[in-house]
mmCIF file of the N, C-alpha and C atoms, coordinates in Angstrom:
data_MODEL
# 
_entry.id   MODEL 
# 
loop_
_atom_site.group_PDB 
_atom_site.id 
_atom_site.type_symbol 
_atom_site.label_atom_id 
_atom_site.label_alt_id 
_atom_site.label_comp_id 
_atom_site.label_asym_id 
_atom_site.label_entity_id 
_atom_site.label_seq_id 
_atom_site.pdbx_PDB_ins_code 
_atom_site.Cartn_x 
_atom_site.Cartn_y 
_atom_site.Cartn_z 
_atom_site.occupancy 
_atom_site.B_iso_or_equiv 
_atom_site.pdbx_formal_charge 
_atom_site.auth_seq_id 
_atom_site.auth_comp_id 
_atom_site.auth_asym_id 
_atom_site.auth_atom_id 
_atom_site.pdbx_PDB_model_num 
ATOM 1   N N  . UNK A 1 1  ? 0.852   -1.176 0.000   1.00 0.00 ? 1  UNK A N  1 
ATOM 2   C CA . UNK A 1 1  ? 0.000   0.000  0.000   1.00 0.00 ? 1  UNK A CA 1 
ATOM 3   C C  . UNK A 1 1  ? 0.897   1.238  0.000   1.00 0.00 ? 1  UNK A C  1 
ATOM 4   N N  . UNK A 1 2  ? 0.455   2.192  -0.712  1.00 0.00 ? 2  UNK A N  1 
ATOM 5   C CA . UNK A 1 2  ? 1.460   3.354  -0.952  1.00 0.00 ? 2  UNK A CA 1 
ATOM 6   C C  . UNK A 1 2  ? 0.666   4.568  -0.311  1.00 0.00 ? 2  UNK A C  1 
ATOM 7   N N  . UNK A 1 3  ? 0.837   5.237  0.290   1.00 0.00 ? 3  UNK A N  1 
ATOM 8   C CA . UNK A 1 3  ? 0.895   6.457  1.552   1.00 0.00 ? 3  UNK A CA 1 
ATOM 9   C C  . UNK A 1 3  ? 1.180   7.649  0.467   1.00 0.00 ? 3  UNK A C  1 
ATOM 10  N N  . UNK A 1 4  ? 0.480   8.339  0.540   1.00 0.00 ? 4  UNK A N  1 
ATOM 11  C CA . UNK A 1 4  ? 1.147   9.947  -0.159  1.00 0.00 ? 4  UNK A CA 1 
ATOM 12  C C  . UNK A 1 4  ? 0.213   10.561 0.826   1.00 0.00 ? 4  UNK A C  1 
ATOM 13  N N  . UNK A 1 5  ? 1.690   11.843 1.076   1.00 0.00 ? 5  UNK A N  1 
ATOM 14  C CA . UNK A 1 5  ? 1.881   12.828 2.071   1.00 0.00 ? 5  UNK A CA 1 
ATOM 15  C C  . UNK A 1 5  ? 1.312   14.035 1.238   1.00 0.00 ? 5  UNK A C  1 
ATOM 16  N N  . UNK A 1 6  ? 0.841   15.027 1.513   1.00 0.00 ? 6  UNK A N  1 
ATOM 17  C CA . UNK A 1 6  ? 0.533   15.817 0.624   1.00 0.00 ? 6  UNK A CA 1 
ATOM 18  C C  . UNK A 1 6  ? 1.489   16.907 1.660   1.00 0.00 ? 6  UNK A C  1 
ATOM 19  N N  . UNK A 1 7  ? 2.131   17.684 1.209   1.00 0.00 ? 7  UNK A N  1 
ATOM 20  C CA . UNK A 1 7  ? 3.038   18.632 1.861   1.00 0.00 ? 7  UNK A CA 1 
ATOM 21  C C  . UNK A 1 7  ? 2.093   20.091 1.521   1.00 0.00 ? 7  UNK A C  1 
ATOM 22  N N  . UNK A 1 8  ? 1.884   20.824 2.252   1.00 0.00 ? 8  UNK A N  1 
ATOM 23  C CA . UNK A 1 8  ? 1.364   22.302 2.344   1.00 0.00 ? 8  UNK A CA 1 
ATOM 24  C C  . UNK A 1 8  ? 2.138   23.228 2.878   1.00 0.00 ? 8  UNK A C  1 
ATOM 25  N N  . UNK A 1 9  ? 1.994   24.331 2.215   1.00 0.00 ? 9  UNK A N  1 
ATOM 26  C CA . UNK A 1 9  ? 2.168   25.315 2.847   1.00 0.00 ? 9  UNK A CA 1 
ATOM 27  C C  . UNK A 1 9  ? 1.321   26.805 3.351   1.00 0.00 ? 9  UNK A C  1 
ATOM 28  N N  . UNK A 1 10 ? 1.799   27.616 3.927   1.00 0.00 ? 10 UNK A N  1 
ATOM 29  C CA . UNK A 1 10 ? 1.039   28.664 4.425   1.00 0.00 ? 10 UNK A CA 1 
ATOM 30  C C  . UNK A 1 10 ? 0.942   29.996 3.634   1.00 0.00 ? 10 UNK A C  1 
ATOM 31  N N  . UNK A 1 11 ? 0.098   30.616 3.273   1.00 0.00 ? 11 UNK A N  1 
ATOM 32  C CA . UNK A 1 11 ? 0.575   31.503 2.098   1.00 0.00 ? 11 UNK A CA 1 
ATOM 33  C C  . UNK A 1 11 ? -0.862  32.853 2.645   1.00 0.00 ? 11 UNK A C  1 
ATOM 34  N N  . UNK A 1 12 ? -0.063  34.186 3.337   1.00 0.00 ? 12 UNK A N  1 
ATOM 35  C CA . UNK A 1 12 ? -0.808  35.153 3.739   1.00 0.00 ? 12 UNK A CA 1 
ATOM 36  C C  . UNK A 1 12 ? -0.953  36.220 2.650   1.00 0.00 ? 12 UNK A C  1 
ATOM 37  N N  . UNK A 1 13 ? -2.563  36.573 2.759   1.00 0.00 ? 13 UNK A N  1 
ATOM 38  C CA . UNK A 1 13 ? -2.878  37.589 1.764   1.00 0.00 ? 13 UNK A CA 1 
ATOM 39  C C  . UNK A 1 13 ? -3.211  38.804 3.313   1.00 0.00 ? 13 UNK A C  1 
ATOM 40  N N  . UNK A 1 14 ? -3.058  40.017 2.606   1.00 0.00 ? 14 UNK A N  1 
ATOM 41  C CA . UNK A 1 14 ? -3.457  41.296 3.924   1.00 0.00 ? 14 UNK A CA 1 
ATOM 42  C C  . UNK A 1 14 ? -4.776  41.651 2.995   1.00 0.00 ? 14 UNK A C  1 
ATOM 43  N N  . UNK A 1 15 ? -6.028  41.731 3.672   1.00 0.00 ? 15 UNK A N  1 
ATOM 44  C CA . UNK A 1 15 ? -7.298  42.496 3.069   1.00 0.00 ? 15 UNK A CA 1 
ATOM 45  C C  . UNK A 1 15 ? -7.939  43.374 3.802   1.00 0.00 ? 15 UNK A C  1 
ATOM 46  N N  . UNK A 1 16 ? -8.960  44.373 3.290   1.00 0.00 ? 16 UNK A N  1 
ATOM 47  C CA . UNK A 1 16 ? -9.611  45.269 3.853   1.00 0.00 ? 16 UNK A CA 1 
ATOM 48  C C  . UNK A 1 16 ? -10.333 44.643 5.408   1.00 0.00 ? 16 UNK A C  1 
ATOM 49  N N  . UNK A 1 17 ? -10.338 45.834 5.892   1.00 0.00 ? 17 UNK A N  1 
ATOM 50  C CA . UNK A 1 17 ? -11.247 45.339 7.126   1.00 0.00 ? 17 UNK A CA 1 
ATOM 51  C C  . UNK A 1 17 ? -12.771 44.661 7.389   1.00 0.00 ? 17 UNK A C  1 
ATOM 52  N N  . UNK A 1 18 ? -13.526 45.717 5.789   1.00 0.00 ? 18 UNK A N  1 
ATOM 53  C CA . UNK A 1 18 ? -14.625 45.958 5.971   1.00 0.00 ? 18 UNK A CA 1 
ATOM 54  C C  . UNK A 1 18 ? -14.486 44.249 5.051   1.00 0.00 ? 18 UNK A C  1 
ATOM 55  N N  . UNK A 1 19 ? -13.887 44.309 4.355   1.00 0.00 ? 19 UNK A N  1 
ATOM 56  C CA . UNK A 1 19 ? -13.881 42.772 3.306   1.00 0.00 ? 19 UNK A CA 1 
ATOM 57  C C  . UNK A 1 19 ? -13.836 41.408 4.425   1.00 0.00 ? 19 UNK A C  1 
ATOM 58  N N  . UNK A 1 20 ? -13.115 41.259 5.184   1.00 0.00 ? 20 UNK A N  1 
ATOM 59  C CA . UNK A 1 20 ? -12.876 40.643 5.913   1.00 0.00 ? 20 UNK A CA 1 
ATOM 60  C C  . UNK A 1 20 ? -14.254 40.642 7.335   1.00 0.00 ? 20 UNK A C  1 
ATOM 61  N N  . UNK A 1 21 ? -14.647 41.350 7.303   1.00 0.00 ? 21 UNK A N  1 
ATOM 62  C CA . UNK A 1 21 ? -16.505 41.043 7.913   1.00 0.00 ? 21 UNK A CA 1 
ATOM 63  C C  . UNK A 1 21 ? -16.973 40.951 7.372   1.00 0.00 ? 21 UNK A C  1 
ATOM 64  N N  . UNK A 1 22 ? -17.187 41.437 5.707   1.00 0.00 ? 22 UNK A N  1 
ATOM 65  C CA . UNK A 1 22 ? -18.306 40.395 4.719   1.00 0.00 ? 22 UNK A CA 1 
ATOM 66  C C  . UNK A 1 22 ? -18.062 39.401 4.837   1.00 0.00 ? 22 UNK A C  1 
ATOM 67  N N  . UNK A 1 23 ? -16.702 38.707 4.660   1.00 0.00 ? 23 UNK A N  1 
ATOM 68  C CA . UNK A 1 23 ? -16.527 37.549 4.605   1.00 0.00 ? 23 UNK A CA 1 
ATOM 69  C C  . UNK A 1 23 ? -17.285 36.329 5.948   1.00 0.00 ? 23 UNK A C  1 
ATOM 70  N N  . UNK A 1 24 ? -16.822 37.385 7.121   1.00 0.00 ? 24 UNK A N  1 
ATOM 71  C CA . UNK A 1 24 ? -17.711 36.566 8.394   1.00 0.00 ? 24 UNK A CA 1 
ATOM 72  C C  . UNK A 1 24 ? -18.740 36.449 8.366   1.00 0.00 ? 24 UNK A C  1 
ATOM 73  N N  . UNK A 1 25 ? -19.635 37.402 7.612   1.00 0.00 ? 25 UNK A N  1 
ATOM 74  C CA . UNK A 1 25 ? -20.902 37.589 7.362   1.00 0.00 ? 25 UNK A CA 1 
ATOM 75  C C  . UNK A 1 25 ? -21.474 36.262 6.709   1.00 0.00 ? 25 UNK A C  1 
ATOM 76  N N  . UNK A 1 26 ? -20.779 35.798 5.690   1.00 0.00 ? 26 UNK A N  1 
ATOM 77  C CA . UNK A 1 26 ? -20.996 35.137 4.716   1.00 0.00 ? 26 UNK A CA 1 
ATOM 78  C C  . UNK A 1 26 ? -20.150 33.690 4.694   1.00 0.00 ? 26 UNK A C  1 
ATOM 79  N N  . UNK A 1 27 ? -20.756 32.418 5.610   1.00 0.00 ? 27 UNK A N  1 
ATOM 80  C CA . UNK A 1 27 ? -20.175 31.305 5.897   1.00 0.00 ? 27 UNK A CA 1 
ATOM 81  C C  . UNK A 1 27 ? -19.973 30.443 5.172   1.00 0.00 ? 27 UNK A C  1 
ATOM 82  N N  . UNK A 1 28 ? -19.032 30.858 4.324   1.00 0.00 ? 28 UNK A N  1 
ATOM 83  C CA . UNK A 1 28 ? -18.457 29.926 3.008   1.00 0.00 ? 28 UNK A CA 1 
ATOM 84  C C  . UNK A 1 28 ? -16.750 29.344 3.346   1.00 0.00 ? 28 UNK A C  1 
ATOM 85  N N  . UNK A 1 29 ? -16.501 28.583 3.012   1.00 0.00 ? 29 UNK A N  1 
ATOM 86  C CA . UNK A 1 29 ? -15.093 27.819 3.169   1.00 0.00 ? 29 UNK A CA 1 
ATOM 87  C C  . UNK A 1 29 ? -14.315 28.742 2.169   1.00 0.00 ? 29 UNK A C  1 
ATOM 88  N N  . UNK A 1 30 ? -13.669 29.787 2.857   1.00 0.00 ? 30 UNK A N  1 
ATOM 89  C CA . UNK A 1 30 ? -13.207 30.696 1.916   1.00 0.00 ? 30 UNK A CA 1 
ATOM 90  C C  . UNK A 1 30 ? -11.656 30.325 1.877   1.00 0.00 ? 30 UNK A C  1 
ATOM 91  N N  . UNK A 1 31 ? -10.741 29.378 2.908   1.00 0.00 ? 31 UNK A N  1 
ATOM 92  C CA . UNK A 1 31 ? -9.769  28.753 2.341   1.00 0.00 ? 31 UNK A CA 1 
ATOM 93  C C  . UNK A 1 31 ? -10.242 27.934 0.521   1.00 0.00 ? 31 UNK A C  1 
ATOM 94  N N  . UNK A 1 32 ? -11.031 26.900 0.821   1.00 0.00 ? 32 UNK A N  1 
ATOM 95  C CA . UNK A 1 32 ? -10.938 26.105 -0.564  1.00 0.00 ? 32 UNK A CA 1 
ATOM 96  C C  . UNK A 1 32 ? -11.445 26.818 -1.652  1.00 0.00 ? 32 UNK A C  1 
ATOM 97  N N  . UNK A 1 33 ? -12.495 28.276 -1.554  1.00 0.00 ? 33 UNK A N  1 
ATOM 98  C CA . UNK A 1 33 ? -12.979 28.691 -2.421  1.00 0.00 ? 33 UNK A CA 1 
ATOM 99  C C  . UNK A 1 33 ? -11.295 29.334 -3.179  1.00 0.00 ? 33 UNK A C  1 
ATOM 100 N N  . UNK A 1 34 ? -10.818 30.260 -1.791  1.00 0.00 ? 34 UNK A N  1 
ATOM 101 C CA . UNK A 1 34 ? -9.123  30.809 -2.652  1.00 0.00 ? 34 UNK A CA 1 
ATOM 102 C C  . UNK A 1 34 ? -8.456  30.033 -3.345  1.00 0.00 ? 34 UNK A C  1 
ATOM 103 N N  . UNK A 1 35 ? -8.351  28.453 -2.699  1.00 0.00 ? 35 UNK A N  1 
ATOM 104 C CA . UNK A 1 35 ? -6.987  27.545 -3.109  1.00 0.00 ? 35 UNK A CA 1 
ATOM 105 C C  . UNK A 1 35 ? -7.888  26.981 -4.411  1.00 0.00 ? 35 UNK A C  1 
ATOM 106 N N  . UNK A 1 36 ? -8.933  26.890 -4.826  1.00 0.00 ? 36 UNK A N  1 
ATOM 107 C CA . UNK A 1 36 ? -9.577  26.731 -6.157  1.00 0.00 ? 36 UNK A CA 1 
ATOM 108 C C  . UNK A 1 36 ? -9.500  27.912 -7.143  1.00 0.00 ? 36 UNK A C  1 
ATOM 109 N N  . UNK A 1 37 ? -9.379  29.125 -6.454  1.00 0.00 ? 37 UNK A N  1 
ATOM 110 C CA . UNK A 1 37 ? -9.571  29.980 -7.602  1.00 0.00 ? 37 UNK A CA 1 
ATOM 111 C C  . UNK A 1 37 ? -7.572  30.193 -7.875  1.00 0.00 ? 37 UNK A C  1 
ATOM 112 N N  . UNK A 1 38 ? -6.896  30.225 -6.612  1.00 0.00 ? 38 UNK A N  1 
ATOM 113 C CA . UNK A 1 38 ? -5.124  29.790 -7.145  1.00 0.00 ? 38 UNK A CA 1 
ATOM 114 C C  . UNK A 1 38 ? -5.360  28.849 -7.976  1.00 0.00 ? 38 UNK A C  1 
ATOM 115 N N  . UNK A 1 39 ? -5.551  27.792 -8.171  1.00 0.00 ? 39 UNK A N  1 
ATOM 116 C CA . UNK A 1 39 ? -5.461  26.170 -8.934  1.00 0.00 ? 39 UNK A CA 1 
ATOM 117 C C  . UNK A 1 39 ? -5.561  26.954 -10.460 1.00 0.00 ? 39 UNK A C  1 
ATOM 118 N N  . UNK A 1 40 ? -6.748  27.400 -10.467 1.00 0.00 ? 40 UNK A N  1 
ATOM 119 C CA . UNK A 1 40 ? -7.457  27.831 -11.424 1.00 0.00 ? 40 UNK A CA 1 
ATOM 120 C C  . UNK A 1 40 ? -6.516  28.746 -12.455 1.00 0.00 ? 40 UNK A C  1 
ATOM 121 N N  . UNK A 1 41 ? -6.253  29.899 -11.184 1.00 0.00 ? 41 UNK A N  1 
ATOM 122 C CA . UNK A 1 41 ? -5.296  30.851 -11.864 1.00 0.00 ? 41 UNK A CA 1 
ATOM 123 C C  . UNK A 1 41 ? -3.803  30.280 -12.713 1.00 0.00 ? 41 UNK A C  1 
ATOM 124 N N  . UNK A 1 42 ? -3.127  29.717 -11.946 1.00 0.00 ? 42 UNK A N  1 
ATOM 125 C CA . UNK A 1 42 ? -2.062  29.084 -12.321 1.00 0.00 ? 42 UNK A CA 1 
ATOM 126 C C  . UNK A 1 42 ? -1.997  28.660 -13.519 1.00 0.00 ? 42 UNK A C  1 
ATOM 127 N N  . UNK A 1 43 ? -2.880  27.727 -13.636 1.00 0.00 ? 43 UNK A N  1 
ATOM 128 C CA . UNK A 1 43 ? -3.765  26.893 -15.102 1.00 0.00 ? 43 UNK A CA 1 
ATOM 129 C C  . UNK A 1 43 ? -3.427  28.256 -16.289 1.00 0.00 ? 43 UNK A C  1 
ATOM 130 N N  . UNK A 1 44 ? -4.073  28.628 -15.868 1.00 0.00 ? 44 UNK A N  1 
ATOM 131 C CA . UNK A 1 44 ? -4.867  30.097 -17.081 1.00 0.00 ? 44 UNK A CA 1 
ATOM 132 C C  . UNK A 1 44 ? -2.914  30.547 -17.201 1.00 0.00 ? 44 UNK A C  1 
ATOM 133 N N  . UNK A 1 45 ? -2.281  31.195 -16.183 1.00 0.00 ? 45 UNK A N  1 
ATOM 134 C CA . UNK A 1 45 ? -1.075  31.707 -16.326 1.00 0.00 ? 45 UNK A CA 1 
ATOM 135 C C  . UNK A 1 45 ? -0.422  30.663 -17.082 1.00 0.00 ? 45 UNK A C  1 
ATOM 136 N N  . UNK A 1 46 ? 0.168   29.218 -16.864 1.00 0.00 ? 46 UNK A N  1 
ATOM 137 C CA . UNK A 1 46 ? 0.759   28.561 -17.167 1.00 0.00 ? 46 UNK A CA 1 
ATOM 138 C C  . UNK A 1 46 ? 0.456   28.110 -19.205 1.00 0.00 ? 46 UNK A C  1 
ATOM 139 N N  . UNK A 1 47 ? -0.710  28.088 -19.498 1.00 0.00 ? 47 UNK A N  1 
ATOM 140 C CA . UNK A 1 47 ? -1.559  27.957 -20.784 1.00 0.00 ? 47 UNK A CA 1 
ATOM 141 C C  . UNK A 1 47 ? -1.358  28.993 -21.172 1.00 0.00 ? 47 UNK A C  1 
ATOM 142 N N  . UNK A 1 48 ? -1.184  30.675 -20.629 1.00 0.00 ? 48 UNK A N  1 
ATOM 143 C CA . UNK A 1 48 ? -0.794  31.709 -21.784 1.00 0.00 ? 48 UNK A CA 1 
ATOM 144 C C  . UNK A 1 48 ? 0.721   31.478 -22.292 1.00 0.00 ? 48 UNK A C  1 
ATOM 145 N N  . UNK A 1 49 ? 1.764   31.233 -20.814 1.00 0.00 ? 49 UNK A N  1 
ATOM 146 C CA . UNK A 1 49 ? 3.049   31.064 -21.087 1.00 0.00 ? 49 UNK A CA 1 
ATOM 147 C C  . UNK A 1 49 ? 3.112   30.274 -22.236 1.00 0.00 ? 49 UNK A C  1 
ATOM 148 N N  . UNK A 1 50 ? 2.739   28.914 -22.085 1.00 0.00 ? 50 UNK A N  1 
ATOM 149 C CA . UNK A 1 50 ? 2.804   27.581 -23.632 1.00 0.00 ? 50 UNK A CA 1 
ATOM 150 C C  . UNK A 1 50 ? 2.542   28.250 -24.548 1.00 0.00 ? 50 UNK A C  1 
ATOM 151 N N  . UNK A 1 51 ? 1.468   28.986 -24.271 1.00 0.00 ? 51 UNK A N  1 
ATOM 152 C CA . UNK A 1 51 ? 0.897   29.646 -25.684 1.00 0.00 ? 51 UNK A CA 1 
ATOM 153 C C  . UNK A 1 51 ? 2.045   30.593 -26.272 1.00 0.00 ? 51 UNK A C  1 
ATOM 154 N N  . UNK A 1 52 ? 2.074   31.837 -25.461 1.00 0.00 ? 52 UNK A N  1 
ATOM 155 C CA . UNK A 1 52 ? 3.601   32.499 -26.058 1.00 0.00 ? 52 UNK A CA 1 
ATOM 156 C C  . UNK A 1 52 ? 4.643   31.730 -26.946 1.00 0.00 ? 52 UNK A C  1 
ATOM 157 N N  . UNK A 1 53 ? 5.225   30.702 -25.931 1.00 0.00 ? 53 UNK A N  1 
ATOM 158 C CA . UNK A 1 53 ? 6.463   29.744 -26.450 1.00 0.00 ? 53 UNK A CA 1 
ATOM 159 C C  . UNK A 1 53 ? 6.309   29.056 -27.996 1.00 0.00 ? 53 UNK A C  1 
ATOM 160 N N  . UNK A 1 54 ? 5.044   28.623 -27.869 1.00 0.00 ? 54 UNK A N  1 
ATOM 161 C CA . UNK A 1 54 ? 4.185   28.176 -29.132 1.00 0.00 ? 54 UNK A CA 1 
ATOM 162 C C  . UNK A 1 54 ? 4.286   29.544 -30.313 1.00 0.00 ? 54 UNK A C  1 
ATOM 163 N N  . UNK A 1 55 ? 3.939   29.968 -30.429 1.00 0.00 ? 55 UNK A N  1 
ATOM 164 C CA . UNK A 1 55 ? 3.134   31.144 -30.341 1.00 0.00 ? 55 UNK A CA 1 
ATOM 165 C C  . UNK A 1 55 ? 5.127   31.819 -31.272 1.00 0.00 ? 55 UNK A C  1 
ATOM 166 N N  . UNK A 1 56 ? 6.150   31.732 -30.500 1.00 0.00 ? 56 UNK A N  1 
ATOM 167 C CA . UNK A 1 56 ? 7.479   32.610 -31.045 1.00 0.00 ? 56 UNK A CA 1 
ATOM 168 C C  . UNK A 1 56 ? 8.366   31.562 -31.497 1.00 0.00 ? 56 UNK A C  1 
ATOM 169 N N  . UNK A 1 57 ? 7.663   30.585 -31.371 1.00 0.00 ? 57 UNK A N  1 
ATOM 170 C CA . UNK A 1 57 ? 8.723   29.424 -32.140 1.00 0.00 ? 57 UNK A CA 1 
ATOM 171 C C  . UNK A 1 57 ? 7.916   29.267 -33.512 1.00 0.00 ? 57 UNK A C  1 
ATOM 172 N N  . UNK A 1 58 ? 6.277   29.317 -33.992 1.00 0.00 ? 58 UNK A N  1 
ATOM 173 C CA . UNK A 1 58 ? 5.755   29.919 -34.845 1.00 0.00 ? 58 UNK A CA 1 
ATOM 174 C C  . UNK A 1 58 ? 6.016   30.434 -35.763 1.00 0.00 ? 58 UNK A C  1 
ATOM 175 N N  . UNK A 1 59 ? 6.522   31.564 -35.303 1.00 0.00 ? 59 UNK A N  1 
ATOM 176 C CA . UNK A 1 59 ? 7.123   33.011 -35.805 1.00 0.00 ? 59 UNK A CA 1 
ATOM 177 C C  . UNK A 1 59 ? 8.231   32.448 -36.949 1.00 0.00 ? 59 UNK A C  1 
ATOM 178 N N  . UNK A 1 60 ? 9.183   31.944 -36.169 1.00 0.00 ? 60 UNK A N  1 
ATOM 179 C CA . UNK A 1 60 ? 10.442  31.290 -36.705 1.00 0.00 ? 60 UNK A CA 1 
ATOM 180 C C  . UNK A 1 60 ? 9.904   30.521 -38.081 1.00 0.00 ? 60 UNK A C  1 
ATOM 181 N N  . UNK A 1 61 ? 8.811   29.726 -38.037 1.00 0.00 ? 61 UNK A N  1 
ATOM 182 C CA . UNK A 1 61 ? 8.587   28.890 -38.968 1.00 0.00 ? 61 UNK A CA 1 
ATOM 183 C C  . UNK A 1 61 ? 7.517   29.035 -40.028 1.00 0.00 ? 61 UNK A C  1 
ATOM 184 N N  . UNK A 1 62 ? 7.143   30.926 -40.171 1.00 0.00 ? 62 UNK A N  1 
ATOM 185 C CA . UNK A 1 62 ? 6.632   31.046 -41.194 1.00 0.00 ? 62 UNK A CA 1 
ATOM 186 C C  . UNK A 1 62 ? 6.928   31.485 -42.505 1.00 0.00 ? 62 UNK A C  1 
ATOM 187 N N  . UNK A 1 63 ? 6.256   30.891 -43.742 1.00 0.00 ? 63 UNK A N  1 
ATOM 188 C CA . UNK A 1 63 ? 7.386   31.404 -44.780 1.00 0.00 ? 63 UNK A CA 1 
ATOM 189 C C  . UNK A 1 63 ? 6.795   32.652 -45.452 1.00 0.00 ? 63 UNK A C  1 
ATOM 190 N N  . UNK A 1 64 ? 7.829   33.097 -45.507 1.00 0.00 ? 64 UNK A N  1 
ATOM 191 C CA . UNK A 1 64 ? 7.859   34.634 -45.932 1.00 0.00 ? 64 UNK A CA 1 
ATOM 192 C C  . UNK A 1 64 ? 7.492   34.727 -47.803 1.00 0.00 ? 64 UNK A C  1 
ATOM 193 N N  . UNK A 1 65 ? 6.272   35.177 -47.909 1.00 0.00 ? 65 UNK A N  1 
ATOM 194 C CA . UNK A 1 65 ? 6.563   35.323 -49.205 1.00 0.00 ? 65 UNK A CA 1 
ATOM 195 C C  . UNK A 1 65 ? 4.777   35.993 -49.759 1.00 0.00 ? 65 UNK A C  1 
ATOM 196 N N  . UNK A 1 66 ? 4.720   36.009 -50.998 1.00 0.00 ? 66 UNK A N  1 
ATOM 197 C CA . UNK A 1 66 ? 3.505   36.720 -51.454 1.00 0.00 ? 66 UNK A CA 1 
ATOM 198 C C  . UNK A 1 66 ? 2.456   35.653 -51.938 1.00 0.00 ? 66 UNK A C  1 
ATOM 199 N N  . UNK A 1 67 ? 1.490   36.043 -51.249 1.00 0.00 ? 67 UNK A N  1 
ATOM 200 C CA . UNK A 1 67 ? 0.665   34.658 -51.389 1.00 0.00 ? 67 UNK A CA 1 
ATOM 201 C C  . UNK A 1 67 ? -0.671  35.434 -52.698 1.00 0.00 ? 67 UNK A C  1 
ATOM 202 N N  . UNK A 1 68 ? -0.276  36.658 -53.516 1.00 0.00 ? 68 UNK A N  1 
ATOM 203 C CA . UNK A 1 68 ? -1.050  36.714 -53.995 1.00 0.00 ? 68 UNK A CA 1 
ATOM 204 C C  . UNK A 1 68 ? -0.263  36.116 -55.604 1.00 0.00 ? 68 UNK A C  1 
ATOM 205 N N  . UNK A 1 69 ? 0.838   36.182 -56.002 1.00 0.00 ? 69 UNK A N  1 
ATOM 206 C CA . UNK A 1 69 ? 2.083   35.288 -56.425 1.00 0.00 ? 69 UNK A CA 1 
ATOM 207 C C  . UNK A 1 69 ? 1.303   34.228 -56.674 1.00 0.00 ? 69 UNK A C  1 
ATOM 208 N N  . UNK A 1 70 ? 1.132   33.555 -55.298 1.00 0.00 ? 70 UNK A N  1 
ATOM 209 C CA . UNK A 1 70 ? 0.867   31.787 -55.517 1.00 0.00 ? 70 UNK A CA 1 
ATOM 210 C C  . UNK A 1 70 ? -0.551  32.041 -56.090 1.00 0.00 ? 70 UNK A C  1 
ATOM 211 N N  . UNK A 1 71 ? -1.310  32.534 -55.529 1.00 0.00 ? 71 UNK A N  1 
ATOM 212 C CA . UNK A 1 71 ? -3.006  32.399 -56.273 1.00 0.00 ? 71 UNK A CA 1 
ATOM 213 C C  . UNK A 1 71 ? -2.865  32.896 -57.652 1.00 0.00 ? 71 UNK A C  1 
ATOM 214 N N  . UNK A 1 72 ? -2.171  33.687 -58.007 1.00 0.00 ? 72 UNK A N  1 
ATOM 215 C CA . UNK A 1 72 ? -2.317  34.127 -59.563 1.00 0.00 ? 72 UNK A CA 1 
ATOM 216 C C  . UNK A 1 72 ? -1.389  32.979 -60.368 1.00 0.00 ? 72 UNK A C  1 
ATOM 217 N N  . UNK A 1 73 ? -1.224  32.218 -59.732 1.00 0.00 ? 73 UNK A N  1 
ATOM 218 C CA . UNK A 1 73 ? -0.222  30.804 -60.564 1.00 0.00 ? 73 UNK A CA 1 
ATOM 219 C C  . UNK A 1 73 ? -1.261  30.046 -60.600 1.00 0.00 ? 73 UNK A C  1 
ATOM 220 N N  . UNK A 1 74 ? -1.999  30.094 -59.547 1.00 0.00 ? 74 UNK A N  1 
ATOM 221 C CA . UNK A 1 74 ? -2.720  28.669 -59.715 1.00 0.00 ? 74 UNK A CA 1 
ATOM 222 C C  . UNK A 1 74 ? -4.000  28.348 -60.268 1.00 0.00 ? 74 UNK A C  1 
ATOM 223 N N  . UNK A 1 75 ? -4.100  30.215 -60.458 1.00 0.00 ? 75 UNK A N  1 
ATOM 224 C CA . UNK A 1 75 ? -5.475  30.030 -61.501 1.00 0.00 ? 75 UNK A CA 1 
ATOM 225 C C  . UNK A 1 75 ? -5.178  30.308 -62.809 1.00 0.00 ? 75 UNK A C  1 
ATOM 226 N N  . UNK A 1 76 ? -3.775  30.462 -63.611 1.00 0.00 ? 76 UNK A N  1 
ATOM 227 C CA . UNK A 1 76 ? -3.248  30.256 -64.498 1.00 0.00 ? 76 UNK A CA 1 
ATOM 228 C C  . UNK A 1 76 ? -3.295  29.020 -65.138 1.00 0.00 ? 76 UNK A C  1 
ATOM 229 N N  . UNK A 1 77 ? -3.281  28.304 -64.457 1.00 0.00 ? 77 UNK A N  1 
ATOM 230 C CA . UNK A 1 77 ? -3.231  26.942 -64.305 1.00 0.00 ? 77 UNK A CA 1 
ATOM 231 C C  . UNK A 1 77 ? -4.170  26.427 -65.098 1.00 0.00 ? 77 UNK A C  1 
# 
């Protein structure tokens, strides 16, 4: 049987006063609602980065040239 530890850490945000009594006001699990909307975020950040990388290696591999050239050849044709 295999055991996984899940390791955590502690991670402080500072918020308004008045934010921080809505929040009491309002009895929602506002740890898992944050650590879902981090999960979330990360995702979204990490998928633009790929995208960029994608995205300038692209760049590199388009060919340069006049594509009105090629259509007037090919209806020559």
């Amino acid at each position: 049987m295999t055991v996984k530890t899940s390791m955590s850490t502690t991670f402080t945000v500072r918020i308004p006063k008045k934010l921080k009594q809505k929040m009491e006001d309002n009895p929602v699990e506002w740890s898992q609602e944050v650590r879902g909307f981090l999960e979330e975020r990360v995702k979204q950040v990490e998928l633009m980065k790929t995208l960029k990388e994608v995205e300038a290696r692209a760049v590199k591999r388009k060919v340069k040239g006049d594509s009105t050239i090629l259509i007037r050849e090919d209806r020559d044709r």
